[in-house]
py3Dmol code that shows the C-alpha trace and the ligand (Angstrom):
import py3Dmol

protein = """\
ATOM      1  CA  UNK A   1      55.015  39.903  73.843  1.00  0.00           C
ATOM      2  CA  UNK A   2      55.672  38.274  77.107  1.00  0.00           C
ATOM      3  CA  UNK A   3      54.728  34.458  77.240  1.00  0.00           C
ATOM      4  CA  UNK A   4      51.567  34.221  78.348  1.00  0.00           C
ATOM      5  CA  UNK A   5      50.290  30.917  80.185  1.00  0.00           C
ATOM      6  CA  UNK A   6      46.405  29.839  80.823  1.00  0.00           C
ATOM      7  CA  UNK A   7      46.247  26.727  82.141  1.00  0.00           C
ATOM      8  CA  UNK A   8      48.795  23.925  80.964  1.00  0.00           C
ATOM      9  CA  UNK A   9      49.045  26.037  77.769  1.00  0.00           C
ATOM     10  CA  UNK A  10      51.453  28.944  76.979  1.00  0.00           C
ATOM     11  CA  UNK A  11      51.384  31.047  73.815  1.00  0.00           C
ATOM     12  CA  UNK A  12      54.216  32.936  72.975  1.00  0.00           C
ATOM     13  CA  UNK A  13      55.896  35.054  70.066  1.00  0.00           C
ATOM     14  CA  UNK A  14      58.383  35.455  67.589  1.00  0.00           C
ATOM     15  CA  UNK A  15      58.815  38.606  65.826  1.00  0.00           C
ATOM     16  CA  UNK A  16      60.004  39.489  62.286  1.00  0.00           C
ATOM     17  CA  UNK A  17      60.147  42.671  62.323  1.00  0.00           C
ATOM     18  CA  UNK A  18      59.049  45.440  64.394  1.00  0.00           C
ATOM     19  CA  UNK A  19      58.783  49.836  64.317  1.00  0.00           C
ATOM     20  CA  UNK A  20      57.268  52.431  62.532  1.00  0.00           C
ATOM     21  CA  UNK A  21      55.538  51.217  59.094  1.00  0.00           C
ATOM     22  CA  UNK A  22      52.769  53.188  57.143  1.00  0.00           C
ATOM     23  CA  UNK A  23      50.759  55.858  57.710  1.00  0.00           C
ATOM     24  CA  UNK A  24      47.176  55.655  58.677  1.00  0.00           C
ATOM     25  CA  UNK A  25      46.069  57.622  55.462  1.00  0.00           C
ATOM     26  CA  UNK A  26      47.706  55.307  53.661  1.00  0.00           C
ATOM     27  CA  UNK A  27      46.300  52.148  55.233  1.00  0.00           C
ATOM     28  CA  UNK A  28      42.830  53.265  55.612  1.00  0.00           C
ATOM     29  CA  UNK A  29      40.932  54.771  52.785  1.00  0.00           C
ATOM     30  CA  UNK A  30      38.286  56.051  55.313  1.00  0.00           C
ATOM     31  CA  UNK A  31      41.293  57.516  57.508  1.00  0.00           C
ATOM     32  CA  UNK A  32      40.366  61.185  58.344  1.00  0.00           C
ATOM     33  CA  UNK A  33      42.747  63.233  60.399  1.00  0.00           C
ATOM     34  CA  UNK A  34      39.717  64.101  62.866  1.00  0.00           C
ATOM     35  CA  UNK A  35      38.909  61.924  64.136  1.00  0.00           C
ATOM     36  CA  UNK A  36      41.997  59.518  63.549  1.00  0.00           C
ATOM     37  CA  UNK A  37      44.632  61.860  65.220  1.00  0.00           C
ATOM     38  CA  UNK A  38      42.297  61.930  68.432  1.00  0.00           C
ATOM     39  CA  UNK A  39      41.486  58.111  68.647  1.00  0.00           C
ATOM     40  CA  UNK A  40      45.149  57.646  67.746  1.00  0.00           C
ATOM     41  CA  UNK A  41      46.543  59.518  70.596  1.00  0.00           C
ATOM     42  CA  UNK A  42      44.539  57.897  72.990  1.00  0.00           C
ATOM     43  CA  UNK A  43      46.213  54.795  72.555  1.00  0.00           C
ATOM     44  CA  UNK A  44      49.455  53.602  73.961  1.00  0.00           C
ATOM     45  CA  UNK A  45      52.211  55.508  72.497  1.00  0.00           C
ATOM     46  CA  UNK A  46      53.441  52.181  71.201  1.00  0.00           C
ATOM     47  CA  UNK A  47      51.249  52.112  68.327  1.00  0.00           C
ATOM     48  CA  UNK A  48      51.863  55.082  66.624  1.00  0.00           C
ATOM     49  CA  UNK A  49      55.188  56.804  65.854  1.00  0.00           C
ATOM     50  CA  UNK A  50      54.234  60.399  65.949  1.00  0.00           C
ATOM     51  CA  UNK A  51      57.459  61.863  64.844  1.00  0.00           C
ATOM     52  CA  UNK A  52      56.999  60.069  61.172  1.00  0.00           C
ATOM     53  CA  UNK A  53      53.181  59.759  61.628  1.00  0.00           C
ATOM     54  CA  UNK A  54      53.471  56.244  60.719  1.00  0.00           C
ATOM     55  CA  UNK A  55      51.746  53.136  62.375  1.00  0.00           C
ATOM     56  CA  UNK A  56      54.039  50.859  63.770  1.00  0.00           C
ATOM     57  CA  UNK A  57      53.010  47.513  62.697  1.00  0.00           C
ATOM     58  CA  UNK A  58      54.630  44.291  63.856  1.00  0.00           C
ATOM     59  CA  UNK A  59      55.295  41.203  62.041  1.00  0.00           C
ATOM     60  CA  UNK A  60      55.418  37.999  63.950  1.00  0.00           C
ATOM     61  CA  UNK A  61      54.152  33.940  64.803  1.00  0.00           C
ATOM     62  CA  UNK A  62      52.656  32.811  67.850  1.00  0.00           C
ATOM     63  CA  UNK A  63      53.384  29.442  69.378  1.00  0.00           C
ATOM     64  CA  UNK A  64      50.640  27.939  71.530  1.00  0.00           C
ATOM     65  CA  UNK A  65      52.321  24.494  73.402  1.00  0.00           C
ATOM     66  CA  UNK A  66      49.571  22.515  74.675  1.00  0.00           C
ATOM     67  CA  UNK A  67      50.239  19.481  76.536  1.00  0.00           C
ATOM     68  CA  UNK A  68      50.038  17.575  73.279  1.00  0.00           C
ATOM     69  CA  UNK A  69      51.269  19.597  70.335  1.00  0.00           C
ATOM     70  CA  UNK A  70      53.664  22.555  69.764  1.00  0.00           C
ATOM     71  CA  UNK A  71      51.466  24.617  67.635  1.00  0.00           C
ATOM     72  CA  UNK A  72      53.077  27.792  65.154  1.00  0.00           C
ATOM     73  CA  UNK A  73      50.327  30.345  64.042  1.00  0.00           C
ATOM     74  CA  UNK A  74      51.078  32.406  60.566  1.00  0.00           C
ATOM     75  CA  UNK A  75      54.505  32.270  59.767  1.00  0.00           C
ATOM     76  CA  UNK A  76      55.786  35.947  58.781  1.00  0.00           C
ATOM     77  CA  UNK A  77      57.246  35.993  55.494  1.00  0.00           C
ATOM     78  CA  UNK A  78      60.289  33.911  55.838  1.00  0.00           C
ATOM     79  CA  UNK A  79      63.242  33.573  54.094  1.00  0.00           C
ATOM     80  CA  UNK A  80      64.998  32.961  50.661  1.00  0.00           C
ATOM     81  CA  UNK A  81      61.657  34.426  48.856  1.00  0.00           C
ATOM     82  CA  UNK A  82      63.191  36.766  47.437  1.00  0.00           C
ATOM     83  CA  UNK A  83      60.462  39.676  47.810  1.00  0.00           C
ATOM     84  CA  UNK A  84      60.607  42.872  46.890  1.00  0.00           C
ATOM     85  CA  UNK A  85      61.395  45.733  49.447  1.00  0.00           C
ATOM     86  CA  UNK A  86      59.589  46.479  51.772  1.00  0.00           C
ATOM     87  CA  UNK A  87      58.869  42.779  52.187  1.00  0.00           C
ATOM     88  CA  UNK A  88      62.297  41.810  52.602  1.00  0.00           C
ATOM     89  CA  UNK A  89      63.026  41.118  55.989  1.00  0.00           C
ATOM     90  CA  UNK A  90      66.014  39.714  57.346  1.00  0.00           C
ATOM     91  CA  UNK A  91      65.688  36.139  58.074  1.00  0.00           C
ATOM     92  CA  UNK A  92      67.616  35.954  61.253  1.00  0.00           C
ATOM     93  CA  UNK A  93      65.362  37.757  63.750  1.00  0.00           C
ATOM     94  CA  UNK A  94      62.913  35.045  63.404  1.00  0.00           C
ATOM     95  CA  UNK A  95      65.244  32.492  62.663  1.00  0.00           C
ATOM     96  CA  UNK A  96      66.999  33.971  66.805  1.00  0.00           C
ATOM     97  CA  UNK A  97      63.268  34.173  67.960  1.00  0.00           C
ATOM     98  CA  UNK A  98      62.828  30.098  67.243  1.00  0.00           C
ATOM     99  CA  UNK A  99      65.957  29.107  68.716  1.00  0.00           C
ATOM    100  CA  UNK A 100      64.758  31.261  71.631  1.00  0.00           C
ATOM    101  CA  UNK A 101      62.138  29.708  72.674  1.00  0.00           C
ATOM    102  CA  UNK A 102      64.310  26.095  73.081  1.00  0.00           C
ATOM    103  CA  UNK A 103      62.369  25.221  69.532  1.00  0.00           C
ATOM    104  CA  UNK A 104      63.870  22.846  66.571  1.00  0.00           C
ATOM    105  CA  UNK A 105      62.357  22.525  63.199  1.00  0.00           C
ATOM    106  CA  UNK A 106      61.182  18.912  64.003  1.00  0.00           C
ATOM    107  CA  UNK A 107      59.545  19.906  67.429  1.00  0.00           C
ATOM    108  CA  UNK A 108      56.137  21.767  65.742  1.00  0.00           C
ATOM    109  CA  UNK A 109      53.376  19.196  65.369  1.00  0.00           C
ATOM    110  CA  UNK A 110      51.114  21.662  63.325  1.00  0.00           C
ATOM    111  CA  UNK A 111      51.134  25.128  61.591  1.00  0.00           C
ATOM    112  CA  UNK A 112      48.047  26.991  61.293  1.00  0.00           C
ATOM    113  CA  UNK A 113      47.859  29.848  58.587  1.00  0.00           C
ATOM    114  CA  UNK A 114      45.136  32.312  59.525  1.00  0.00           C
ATOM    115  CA  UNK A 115      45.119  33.224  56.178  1.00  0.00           C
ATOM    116  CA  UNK A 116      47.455  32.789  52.986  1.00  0.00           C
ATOM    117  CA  UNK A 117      48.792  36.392  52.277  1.00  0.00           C
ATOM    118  CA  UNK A 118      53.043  36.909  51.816  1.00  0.00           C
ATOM    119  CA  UNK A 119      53.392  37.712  55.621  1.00  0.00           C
ATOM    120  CA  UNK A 120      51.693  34.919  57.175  1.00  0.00           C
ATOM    121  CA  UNK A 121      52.557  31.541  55.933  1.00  0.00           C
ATOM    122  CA  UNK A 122      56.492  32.266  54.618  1.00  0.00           C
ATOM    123  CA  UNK A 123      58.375  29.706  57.035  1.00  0.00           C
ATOM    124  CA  UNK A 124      55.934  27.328  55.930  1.00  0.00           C
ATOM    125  CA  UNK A 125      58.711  26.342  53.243  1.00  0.00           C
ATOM    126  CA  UNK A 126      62.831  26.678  53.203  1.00  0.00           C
ATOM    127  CA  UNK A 127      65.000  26.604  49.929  1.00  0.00           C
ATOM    128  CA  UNK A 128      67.295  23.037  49.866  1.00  0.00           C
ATOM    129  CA  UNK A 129      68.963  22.369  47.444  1.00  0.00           C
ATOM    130  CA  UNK A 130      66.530  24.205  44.785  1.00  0.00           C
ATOM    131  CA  UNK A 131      63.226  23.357  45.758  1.00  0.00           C
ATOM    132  CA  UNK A 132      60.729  24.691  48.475  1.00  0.00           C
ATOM    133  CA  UNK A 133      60.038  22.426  51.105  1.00  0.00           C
ATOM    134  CA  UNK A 134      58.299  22.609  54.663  1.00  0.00           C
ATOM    135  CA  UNK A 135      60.276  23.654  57.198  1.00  0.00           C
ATOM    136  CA  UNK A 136      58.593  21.955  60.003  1.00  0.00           C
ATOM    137  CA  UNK A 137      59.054  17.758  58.814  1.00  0.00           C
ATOM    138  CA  UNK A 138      57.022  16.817  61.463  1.00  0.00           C
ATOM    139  CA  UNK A 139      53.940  19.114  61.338  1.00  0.00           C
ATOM    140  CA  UNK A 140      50.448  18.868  60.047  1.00  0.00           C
ATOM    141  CA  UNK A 141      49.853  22.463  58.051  1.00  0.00           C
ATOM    142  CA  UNK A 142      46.422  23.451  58.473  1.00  0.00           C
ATOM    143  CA  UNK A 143      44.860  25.594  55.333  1.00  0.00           C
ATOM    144  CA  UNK A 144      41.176  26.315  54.961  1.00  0.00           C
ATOM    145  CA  UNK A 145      40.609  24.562  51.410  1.00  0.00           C
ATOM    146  CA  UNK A 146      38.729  27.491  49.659  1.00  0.00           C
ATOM    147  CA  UNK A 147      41.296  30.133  51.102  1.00  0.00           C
ATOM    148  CA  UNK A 148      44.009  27.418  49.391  1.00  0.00           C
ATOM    149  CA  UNK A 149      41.747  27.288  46.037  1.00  0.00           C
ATOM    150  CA  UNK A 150      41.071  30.900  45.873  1.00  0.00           C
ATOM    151  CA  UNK A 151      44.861  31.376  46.252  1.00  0.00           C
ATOM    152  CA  UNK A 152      45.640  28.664  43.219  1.00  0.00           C
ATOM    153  CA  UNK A 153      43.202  30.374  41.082  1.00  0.00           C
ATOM    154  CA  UNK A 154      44.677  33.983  41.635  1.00  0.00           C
ATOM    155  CA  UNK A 155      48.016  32.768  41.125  1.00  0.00           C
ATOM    156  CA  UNK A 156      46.637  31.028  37.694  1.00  0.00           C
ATOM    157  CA  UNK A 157      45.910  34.464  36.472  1.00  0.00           C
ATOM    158  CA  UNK A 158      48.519  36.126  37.421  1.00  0.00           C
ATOM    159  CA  UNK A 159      46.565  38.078  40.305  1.00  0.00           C
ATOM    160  CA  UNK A 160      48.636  37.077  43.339  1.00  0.00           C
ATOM    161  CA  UNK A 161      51.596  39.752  43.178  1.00  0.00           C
ATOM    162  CA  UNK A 162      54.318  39.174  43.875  1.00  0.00           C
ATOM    163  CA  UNK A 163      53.135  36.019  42.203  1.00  0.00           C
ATOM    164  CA  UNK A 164      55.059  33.468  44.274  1.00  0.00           C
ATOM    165  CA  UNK A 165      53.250  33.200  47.787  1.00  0.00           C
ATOM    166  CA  UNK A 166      51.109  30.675  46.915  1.00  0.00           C
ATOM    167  CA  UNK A 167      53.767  28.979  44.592  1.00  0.00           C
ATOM    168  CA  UNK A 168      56.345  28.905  47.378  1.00  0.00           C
ATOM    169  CA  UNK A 169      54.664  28.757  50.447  1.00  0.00           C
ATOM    170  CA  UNK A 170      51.348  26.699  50.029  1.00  0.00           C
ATOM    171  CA  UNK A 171      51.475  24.187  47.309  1.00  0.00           C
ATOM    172  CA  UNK A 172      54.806  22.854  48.205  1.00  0.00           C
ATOM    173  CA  UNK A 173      53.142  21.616  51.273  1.00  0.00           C
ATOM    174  CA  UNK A 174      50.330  19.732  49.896  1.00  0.00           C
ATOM    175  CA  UNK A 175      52.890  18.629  47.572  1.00  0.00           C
ATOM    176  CA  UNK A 176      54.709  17.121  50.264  1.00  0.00           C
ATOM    177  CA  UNK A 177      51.475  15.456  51.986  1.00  0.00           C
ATOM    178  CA  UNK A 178      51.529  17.574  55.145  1.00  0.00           C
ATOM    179  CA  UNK A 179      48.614  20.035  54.648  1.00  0.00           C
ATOM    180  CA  UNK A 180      45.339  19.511  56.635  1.00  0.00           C
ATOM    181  CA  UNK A 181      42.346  21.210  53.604  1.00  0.00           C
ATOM    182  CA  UNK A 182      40.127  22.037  56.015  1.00  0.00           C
ATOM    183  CA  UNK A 183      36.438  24.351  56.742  1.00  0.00           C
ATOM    184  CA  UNK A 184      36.040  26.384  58.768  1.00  0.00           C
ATOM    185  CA  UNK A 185      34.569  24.601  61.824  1.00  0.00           C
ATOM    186  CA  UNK A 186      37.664  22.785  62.109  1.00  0.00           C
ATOM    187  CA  UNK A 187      38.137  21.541  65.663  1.00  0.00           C
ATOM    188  CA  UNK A 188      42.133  20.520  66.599  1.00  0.00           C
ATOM    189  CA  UNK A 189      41.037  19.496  70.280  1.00  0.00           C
ATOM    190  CA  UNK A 190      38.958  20.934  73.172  1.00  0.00           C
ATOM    191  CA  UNK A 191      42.347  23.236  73.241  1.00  0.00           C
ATOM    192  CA  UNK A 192      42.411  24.493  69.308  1.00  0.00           C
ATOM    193  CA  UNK A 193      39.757  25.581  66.855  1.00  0.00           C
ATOM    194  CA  UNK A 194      38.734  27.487  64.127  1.00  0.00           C
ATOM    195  CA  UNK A 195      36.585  30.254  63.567  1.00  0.00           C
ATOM    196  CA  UNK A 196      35.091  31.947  60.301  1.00  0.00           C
ATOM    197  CA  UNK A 197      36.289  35.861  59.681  1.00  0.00           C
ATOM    198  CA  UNK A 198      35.888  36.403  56.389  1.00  0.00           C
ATOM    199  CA  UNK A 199      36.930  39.878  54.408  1.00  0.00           C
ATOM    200  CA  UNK A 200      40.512  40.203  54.723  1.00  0.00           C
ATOM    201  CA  UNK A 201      41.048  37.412  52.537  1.00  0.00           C
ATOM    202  CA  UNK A 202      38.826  35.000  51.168  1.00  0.00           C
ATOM    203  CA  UNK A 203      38.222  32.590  53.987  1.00  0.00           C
ATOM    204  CA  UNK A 204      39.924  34.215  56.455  1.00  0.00           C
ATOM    205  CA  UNK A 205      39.695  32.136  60.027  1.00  0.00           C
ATOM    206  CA  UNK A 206      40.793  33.378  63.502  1.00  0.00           C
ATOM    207  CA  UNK A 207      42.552  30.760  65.678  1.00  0.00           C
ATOM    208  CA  UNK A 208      40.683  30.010  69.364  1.00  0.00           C
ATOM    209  CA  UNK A 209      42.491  28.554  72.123  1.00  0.00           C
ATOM    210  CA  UNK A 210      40.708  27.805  75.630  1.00  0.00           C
ATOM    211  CA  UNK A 211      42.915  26.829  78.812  1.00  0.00           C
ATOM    212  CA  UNK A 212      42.551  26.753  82.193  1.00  0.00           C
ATOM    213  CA  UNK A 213      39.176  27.983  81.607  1.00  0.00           C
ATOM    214  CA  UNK A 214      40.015  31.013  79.732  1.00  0.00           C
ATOM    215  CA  UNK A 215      39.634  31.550  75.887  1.00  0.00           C
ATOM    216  CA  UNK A 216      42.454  33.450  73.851  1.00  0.00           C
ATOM    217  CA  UNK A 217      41.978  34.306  70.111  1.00  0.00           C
ATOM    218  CA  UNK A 218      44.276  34.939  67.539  1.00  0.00           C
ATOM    219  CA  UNK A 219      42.833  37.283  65.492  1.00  0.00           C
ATOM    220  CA  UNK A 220      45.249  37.190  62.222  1.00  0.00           C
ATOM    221  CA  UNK A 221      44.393  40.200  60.110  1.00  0.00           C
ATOM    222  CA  UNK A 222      40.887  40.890  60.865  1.00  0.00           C
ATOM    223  CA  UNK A 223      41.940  43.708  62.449  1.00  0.00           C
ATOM    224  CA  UNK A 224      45.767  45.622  61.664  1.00  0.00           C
ATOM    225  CA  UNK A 225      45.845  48.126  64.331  1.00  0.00           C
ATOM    226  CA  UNK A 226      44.078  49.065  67.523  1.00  0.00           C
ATOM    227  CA  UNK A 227      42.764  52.355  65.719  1.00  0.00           C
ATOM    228  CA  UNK A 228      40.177  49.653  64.241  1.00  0.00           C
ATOM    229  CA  UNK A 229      38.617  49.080  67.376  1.00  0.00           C
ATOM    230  CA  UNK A 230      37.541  52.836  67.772  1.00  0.00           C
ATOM    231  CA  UNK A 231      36.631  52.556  63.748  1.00  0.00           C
ATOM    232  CA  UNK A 232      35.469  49.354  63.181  1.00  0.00           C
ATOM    233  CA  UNK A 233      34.068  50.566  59.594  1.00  0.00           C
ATOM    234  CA  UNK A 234      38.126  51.323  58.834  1.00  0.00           C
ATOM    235  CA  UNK A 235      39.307  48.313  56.590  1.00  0.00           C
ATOM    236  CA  UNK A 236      42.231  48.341  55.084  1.00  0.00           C
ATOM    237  CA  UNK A 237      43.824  48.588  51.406  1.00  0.00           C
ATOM    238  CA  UNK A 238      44.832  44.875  51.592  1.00  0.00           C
ATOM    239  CA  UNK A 239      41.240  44.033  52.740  1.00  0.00           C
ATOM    240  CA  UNK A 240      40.097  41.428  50.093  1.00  0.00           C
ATOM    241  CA  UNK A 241      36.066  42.689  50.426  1.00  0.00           C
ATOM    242  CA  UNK A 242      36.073  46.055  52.619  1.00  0.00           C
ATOM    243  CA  UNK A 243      32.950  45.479  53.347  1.00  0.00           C
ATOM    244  CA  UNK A 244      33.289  42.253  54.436  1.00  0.00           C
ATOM    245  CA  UNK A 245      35.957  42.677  56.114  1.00  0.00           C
ATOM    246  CA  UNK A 246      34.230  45.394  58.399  1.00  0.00           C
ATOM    247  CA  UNK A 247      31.299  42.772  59.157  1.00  0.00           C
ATOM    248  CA  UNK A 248      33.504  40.207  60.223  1.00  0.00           C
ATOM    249  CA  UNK A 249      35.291  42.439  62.578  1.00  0.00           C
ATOM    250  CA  UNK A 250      32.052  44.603  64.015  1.00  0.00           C
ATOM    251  CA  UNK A 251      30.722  40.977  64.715  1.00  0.00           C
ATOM    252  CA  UNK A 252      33.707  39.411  66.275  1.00  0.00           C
ATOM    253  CA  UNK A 253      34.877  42.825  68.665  1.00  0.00           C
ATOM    254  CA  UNK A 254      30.757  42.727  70.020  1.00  0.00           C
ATOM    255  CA  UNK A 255      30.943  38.747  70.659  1.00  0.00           C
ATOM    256  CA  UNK A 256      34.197  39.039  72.820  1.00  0.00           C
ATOM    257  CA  UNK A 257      33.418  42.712  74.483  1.00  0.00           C
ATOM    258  CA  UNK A 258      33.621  42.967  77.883  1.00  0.00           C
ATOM    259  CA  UNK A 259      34.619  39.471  78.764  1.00  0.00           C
ATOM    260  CA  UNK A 260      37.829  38.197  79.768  1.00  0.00           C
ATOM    261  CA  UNK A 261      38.955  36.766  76.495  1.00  0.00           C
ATOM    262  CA  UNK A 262      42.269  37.499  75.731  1.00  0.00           C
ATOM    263  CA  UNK A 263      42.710  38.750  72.003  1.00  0.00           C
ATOM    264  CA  UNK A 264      46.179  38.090  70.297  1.00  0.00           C
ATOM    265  CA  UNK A 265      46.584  40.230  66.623  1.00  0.00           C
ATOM    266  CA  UNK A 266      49.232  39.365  64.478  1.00  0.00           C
ATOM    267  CA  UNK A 267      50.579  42.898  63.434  1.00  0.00           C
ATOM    268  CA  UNK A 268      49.563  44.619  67.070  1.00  0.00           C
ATOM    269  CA  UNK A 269      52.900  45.529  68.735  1.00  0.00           C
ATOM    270  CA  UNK A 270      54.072  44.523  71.999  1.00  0.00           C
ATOM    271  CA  UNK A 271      52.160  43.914  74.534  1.00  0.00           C
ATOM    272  CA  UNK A 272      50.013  42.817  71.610  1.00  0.00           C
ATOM    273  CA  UNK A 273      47.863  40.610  73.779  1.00  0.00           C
ATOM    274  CA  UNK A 274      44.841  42.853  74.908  1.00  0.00           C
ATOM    275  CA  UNK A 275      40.794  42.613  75.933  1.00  0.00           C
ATOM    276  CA  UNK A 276      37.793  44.504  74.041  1.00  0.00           C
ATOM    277  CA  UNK A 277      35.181  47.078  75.607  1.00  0.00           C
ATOM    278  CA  UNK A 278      32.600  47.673  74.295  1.00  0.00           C
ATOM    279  CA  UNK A 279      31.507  52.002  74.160  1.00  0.00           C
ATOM    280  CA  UNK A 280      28.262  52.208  72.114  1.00  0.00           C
ATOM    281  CA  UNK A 281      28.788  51.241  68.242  1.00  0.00           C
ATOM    282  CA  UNK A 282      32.351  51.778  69.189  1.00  0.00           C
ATOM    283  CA  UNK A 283      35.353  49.599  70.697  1.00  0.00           C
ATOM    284  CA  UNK A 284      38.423  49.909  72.843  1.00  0.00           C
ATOM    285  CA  UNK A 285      41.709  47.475  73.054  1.00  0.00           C
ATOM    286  CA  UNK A 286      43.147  47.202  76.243  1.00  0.00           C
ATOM    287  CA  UNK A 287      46.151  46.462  76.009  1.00  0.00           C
ATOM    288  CA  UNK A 288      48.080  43.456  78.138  1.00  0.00           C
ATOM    289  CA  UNK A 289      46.702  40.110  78.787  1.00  0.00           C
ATOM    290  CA  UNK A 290      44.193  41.250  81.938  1.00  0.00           C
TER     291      UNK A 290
END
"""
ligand_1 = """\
1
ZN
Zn 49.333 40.482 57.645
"""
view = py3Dmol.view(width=600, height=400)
view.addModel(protein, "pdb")
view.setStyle({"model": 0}, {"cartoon": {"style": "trace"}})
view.addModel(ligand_1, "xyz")
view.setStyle({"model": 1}, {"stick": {}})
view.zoomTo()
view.show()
């Protein structure tokens, strides 16, 4: 995604990884050919690798720099974990991506994890010398607290495969006195604040920004590809309540329809950024940033 810039803030990206990933019936257990095919070609032929019929997904963080804090939202799935393939990305990408953007691991003043699944809070921790510890020294990790708790408990029984998310990338932090337990009205600034999404995950939150009097959203995994828009009712395998997860997402694509906000998904590949219509119980994304 190009850097985009309202106001005095900019948001930009770092990817993980990138290209073709799963296919739709696969994803979606309501996916039918008809009408997926149709709604699928519609799109931007960026979404969807027809030659393998897979999705392409992309992993990746955005950072928002404000006037008064560098900000990193969901951190991919890092390095060192040790994950099982697919999940095992190389490290450098991101690692290139950082250094990219003129970024040092002291420079990020918080970390917000949309939610607390493998692929979105992994460079919250590095590996020294044995032990897991944040990677940002500096930085203020923002967790909602039940999202945190349901994540402890799951890993308790065993129900959090592959078993060492939570155990590597959350509790190291609060360990270390740098996570921000938090609900989910929690306010940063006028710039940066939370919003409720449930479904995906337990407590799932969407990040808002607002600048130069324009309000962007990143939308973590409430939604996993544009196809959703056009099938809002469409959740996904890793959805933690379908059902749920559908609300959440009807609710948020008719509260930001045909205004200007700009809406930034985690896995939507680039130009990612994109605006909603609305077209009766339906959706589109529009993709670039309007
Ligand atoms: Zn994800």
């Amino acid at each position: 995604m190009e850097t985009l810039h309202l106001g005095d803030v900019s948001i930009a990206s770092i990817i993980e990884r990138d290209g073709p990933w799963r296919r739709p019936e696969d994803m979606f257990p309501a996916y039918t050919a008809d009408p997926g095919l149709a709604h699928l070609r519609a799109l931007p032929p960026s979404v969807f690798d027809a030659a393998s019929g897979r999705l392409v997904i992309t992993y990746q963080t955005f950072v928002i720099r404000t006037p008064k804090h560098t900000i990193l939202v969901d951190t991919c799935t890092g390095e060192d974990k040790g994950y099982p393939a697919p999940m095992d990305f190389p490290k450098q990408p991101w690692l290139d991506g950082f250094a990219a953007l003129g970024l040092r691991f002291t420079d990020i003043d918080y970390v917000f994890c949309t939610h607390l699944h493998i692929d979105h809070c992994g460079w919250n921790t590095r590996l020294v010398n044995g032990r897991w510890v944040p990677t940002f020294p500096n930085a203020k990790y923002v967790f909602h607290k039940r999202e945190y708790a349901a994540w402890e408990d799951a890993t308790a029984k065993g129900a959090n495969p592959p078993g060492n998310v939570w155990t590597y990338n959350c509790r190291p932090i609060v360990e270390a006195g740098q996570a921000l337990l938090v609900d989910d009205d929690f306010t940063l600034d006028d710039t940066v604040w939370l919003t409720p999404t449930p479904g995906h995950s337990p407590c799932h939150c969407c990040v808002n920004i607002r600048a130069g009097g324009r309000r962007a959203v990143v939308t973590g995994d409430m939604m996993h590809h544009a196809l959703q828009c056009r099938e809002p009712d469409w959740s996904t395998v890793f959805d933690w309540d379908a059902k749920q997860a559908a609300a959440s997402r009807r609710s948020f694509l008719a509260s930001v329809a045909d205004t200007d906000t700009l809406i930034l998904p985690i896995h939507f590949p680039a130009p990612t950024a994109g605006r909603i219509g609305a077209d009766g119980t339906r959706f589109h994304y529009r993709f670039g940033p309007g």
